[in-house]
The first five atom37 places (N, CA, C, CB, O) and aatype in JSON, in Angstrom:
{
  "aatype": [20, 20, 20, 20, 20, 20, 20, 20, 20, 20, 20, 20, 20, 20, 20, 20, 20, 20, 20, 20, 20, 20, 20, 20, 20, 20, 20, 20, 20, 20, 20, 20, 20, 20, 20, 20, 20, 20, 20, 20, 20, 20, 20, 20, 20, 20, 20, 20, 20, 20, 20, 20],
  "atom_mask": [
    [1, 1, 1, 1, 1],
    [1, 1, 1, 1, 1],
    [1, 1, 1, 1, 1],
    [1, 1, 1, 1, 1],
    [1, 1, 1, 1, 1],
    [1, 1, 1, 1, 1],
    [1, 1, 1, 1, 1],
    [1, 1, 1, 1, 1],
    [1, 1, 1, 1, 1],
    [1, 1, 1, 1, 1],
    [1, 1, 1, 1, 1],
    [1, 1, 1, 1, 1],
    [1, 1, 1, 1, 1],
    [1, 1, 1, 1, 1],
    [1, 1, 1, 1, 1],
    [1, 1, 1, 1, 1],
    [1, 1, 1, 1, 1],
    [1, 1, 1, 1, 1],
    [1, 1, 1, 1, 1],
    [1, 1, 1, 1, 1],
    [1, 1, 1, 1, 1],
    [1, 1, 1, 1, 1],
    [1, 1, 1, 1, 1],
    [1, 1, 1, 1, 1],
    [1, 1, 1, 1, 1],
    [1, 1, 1, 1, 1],
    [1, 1, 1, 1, 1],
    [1, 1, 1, 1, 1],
    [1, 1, 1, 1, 1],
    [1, 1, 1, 1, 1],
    [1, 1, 1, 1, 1],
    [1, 1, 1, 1, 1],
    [1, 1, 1, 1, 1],
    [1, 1, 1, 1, 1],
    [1, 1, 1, 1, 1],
    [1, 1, 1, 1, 1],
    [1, 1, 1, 1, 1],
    [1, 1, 1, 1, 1],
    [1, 1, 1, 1, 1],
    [1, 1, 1, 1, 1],
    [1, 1, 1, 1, 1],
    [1, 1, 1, 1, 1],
    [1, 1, 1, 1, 1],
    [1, 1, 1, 1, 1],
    [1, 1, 1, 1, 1],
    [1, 1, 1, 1, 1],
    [1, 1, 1, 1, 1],
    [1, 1, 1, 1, 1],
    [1, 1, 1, 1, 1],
    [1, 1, 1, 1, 1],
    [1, 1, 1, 1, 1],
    [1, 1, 1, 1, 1]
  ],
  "atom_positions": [
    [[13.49, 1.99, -5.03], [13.32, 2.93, -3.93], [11.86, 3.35, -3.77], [14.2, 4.15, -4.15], [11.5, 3.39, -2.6]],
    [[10.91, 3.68, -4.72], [9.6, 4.19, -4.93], [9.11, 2.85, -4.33], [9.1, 4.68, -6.55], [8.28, 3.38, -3.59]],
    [[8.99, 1.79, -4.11], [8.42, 0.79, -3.77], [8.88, 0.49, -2.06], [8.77, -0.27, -4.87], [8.58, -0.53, -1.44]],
    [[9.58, 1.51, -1.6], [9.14, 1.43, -0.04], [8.41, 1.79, 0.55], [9.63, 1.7, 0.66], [7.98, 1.15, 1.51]],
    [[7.92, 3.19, 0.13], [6.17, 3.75, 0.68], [5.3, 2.52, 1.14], [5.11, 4.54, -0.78], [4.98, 2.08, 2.25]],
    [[5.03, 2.14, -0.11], [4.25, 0.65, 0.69], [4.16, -0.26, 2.14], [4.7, -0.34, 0.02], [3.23, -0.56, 2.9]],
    [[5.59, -0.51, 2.12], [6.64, -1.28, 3.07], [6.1, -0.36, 4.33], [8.58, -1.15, 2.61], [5.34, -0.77, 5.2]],
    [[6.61, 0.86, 4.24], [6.36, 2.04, 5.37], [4.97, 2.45, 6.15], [6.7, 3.28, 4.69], [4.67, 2.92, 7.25]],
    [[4.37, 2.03, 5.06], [2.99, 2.4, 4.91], [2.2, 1.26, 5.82], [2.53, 2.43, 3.23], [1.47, 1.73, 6.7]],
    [[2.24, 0.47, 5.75], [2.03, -0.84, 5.76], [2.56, -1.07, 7.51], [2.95, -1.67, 4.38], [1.87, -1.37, 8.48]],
    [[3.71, -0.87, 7.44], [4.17, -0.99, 8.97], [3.91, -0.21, 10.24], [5.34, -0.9, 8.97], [4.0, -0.52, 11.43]],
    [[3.49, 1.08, 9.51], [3.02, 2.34, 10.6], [1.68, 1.53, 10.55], [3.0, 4.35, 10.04], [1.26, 1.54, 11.71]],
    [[1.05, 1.02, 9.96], [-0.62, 0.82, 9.51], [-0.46, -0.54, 11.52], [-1.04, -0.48, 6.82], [-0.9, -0.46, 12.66]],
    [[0.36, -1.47, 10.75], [0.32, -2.56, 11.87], [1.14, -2.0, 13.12], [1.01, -4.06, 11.32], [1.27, -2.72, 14.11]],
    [[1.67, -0.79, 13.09], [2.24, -0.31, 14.52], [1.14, -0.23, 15.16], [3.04, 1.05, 14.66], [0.79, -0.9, 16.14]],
    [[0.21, 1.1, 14.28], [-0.61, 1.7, 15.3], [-2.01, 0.75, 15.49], [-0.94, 3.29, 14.84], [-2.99, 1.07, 16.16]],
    [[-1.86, -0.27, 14.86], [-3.05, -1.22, 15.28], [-2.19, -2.16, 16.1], [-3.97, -2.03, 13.96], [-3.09, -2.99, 16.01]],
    [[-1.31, -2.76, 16.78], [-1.07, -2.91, 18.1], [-0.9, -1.8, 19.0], [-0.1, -3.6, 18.2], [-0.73, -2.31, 20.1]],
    [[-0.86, -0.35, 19.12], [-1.7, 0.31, 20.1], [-2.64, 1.2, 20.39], [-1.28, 0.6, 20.57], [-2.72, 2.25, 21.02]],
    [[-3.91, -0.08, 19.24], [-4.92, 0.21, 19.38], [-5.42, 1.81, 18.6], [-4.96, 0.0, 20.73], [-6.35, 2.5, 19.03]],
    [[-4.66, 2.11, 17.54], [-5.55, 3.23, 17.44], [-6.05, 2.7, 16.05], [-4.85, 4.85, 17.54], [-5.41, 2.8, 15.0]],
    [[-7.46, 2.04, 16.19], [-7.78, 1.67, 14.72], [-7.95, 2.29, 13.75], [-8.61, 1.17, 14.56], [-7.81, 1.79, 12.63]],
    [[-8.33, 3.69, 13.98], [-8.61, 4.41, 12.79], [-7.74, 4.57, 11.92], [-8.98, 5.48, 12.97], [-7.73, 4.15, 10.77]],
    [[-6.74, 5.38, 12.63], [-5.61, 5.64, 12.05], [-4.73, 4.36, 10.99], [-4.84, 6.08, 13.29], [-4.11, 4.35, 9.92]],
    [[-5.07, 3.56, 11.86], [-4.07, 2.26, 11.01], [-5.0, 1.76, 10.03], [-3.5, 0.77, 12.04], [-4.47, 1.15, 9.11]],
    [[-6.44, 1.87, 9.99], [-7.11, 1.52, 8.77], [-7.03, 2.45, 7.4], [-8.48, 1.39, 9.17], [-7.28, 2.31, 6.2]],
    [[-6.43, 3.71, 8.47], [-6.21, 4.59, 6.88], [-4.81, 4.18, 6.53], [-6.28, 6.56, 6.94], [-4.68, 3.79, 5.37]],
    [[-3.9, 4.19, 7.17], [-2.4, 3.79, 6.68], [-3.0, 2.59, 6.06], [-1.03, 3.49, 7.93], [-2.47, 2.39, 4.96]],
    [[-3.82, 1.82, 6.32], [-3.53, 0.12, 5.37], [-4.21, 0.79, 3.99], [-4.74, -1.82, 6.15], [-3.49, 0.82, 2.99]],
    [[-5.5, 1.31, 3.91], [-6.13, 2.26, 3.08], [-5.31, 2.64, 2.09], [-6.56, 3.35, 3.72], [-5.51, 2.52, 0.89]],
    [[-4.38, 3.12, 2.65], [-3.02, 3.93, 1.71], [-2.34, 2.56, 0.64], [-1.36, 4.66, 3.16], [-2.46, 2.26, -0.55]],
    [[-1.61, 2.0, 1.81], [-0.91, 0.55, 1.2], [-1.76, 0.02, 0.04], [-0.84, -0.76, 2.4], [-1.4, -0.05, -1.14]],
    [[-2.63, -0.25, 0.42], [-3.72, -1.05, -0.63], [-3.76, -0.15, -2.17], [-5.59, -1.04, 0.2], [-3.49, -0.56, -3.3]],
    [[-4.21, 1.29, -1.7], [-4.03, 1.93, -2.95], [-2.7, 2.43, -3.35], [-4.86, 2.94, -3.01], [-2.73, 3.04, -4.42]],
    [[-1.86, 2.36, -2.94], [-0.38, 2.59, -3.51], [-0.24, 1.02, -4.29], [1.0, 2.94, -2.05], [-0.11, 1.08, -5.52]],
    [[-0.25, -0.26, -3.7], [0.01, -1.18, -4.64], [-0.66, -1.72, -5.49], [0.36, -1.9, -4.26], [-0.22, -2.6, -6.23]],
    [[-2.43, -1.05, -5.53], [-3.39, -1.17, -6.75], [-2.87, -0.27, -7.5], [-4.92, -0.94, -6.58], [-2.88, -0.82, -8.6]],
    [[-2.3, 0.99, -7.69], [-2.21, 1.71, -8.66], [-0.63, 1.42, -9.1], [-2.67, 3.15, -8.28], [-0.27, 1.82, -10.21]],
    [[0.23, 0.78, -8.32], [1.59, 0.5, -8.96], [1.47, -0.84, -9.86], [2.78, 0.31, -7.75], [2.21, -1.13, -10.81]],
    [[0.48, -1.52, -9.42], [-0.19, -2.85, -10.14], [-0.48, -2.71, -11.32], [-1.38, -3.33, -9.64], [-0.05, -3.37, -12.26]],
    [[-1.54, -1.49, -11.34], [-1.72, -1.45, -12.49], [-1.22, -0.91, -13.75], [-2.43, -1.26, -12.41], [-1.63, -1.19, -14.87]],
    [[-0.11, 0.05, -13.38], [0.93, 0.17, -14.42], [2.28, -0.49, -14.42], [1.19, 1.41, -14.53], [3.07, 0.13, -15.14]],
    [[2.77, -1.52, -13.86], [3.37, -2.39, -13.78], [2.81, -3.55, -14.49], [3.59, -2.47, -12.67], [3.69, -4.4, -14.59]],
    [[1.78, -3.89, -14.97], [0.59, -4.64, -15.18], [0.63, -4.52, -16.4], [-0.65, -4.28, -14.57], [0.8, -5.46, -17.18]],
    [[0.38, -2.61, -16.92], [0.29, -2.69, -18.22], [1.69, -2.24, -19.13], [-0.9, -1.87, -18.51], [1.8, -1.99, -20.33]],
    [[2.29, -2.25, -18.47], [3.98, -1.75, -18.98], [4.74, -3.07, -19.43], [5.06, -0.97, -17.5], [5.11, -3.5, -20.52]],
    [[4.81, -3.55, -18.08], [6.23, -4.79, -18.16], [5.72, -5.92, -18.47], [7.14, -5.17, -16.73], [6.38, -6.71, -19.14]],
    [[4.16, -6.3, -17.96], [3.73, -7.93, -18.14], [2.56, -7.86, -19.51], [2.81, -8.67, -16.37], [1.88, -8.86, -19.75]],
    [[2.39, -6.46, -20.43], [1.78, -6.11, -21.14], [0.23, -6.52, -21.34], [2.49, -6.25, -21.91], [-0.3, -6.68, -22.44]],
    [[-0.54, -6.68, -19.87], [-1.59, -7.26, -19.27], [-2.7, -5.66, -19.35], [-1.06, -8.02, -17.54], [-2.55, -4.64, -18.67]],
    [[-4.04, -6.01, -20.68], [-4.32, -4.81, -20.26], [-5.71, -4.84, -19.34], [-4.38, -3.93, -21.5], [-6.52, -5.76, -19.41]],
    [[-5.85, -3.83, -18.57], [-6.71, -4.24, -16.85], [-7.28, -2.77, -17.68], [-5.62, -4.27, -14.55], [-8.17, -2.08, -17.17]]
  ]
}
């Protein structure tokens, strides 16, 4: 469930960059990017015992 933010995140990001409001959707992608760098990296060092 915690791993839909992303999904959400991600889709408002490419809504509002087809109408055109770039800012906004560069911060929603902004978001995405750092929601799945920081789930990366403890997913990273938990389950695949990879230390970053």
């Amino acid at each position: 469930m915690y791993m839909f933010l992303p999904f959400l995140t991600a889709f408002l990001g490419l809504l509002l960059a087809w109408f055109e409001k770039r800012f906004a959707a560069l911060i929603l992608l902004a978001i995405t990017v750092g929601i799945l760098m920081y789930w990366f990296h403890f997913h990273a060092t938990d389950a695949l015992n990879i230390s970053l």
